[in-house]
C-alpha positions in Angstrom: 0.0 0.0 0.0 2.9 2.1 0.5 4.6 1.6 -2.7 0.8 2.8 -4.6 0.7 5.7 -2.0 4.0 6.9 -3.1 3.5 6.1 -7.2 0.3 7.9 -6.8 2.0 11.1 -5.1 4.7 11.0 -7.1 2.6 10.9 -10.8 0.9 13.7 -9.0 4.3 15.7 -8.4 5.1 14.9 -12.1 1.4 15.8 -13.2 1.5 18.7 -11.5 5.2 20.5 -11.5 4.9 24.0 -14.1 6.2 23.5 -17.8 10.3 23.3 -18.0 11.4 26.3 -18.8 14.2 29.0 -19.4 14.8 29.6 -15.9 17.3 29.6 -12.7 16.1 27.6 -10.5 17.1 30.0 -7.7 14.6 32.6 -9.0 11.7 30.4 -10.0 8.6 29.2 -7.0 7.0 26.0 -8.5 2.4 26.1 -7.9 2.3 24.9 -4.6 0.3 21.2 -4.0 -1.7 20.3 -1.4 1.7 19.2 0.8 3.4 22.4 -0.1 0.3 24.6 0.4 -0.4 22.7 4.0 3.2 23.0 5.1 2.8 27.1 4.7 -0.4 27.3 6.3 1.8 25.1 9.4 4.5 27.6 9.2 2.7 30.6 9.5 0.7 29.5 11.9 3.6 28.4 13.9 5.2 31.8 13.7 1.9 33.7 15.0 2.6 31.3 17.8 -1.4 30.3 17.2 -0.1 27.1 18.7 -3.8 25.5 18.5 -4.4 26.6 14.8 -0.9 24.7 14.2 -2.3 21.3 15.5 -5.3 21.7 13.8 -3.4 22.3 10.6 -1.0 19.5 11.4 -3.4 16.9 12.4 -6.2 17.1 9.9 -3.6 18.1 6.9 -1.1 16.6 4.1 2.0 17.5 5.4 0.5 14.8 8.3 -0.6 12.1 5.9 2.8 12.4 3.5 4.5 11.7 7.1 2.8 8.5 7.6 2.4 7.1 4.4 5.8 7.6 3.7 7.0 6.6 7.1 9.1 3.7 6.3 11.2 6.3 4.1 11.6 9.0 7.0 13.7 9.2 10.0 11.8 7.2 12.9 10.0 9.8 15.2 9.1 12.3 13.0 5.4 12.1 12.7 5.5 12.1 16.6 8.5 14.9 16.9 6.5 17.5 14.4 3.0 17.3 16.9 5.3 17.3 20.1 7.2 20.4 19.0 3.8 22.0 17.9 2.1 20.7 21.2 4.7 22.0 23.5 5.1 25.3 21.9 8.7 24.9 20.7 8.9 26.0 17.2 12.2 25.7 16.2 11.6 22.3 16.7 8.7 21.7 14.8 9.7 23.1 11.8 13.0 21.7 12.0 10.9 18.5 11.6 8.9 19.8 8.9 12.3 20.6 7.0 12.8 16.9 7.0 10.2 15.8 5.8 10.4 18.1 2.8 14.5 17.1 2.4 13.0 13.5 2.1 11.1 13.9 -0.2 13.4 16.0 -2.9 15.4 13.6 -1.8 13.7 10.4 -3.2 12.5 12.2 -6.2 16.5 12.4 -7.2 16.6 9.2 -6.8 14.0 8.4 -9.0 15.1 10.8 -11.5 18.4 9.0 -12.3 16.6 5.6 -12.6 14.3 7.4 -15.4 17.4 9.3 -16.7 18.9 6.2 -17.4 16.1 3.7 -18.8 17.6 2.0 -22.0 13.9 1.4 -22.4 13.2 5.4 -23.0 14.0 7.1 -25.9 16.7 10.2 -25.1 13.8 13.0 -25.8 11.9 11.0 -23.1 14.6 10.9 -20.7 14.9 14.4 -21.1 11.8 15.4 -20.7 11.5 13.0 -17.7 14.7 14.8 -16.1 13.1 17.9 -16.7 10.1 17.1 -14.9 11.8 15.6 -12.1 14.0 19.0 -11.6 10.7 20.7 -11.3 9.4 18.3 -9.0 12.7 18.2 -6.3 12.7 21.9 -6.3 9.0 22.6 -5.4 10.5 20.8 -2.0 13.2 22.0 -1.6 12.8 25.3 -2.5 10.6 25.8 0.6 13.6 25.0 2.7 16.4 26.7 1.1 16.5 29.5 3.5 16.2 27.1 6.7 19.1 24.9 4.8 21.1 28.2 3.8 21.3 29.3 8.3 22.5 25.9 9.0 25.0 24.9 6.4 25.2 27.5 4.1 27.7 25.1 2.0 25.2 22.5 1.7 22.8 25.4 0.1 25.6 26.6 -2.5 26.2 22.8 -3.3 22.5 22.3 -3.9 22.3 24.9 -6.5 25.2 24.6 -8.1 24.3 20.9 -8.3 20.9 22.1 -9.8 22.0 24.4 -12.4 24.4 21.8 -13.9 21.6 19.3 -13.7 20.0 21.7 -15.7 22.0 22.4 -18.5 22.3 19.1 -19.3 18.6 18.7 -20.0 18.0 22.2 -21.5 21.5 22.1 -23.6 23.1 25.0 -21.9 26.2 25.7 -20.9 27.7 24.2 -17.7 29.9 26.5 -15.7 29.2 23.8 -12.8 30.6 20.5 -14.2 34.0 19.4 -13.4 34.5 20.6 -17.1 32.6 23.5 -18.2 30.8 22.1 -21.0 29.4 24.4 -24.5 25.7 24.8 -25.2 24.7 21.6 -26.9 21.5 18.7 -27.6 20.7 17.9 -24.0 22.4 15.0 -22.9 20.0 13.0 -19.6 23.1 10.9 -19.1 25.0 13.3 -17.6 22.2 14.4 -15.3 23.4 10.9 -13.3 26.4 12.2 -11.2 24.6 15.3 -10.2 21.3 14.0 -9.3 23.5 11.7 -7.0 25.2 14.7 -5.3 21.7 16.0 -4.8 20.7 13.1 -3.5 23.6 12.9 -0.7 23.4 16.3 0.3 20.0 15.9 1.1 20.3 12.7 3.2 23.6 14.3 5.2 21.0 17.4 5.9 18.6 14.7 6.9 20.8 12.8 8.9 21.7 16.3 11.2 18.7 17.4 11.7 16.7 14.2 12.2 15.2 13.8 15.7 16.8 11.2 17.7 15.6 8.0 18.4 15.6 5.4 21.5 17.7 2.6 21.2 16.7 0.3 24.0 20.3 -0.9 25.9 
């Protein structure tokens, strides 16, 4: 059941990410969702310190139901961390949670990406399009958390976007000031998208991995 819950959300990410187009992905907001829109609601909510309009939010919204059914994919806790931080009033806490949650999932999406990027069974305007779409998707969610990401580590910020842009050339054609070596303007190439979807993909579990909440191990 999990496995359809996330095909379904993610077809819904891909159904519903804006057209690729010319743009920096550090000046361009994606359409929020119903996760996306939720989270904000939380957020502001949180920072009126309306504590009780935050629970509502939380409990009865999709930022909840993401949590749990992708739970086997999150850090343990964090369902349980978000309401406790939101219960007890400590908001730095709560939405440290709700940073995860979003980290997780632009994280899996970049991990899906390179197995699409890389289907022999896809033609190469396909994979492109398919890396395109992907891009889109990843940054919806993490582009919510940027600024939270940029106060902790503000390397792991300036690594995301530089990964992002090369990723981004590659399937638009553009040049590629980011690669290893700068590449010219060319046909997109989705093979290349591979090494820096994978970057993506560990920056986001290190971020995950500090600011998870802890878990009980029983001695």
């Amino acid at each position: 059941m999990r496995a359809l819950a996330a095909a379904g959300l993610l077809g819904a990410m891909l159904a519903t990410a804006a057209p690729a187009g010319g743009h920096h992905v550090g000046a361009y907001t994606p359409r929020d969702n119903e996760v996306t829109a939720n989270f904000k609601q939380i957020k502001a909510a949180l920072q009126a310190r309306k504590l009780d309009v935050a629970l509502r939010l939380f409990d009865a919204g999709a930022v909840r139901r993401e949590m749990r059914a992708r739970s086997a994919a999150l850090p343990p806790g964090l369902d349980a961390a978000t309401r406790q931080g939101i219960e007890s009033g400590d908001v730095a806490a709560a939405e440290r949670q709700l940073v995860v949650l979003f980290l997780a999932l632009a994280r899996d999406l970049a991990r899906e990406a390179e197995r699409h990027v890389v289907d022999p069974a896809l033609a190469t305007e396909a994979r492109v399009a398919a890396g395109q779409r992907f891009l889109e998707a990843i940054w919806r969610y993490y582009n919510l958390v940027d600024f939270a990401v940029s106060q902790r580590d503000s390397r792991a910020s300036v690594a995301m976007r530089l990964a992002f842009d090369e990723a981004e050339g590659y399937v638009k054609g553009a040049p590629v000031a980011a690669a290893p070596v700068p590449t010219r303007a060319g046909a997109p190439d989705p093979a290349r998208l591979v090494d820096p979807l994978r970057r993506i993909a560990r920056i986001l579990s290190d971020l995950i991995d500090g600011a998870s909440p802890p878990t009980r191990r029983d001695s």
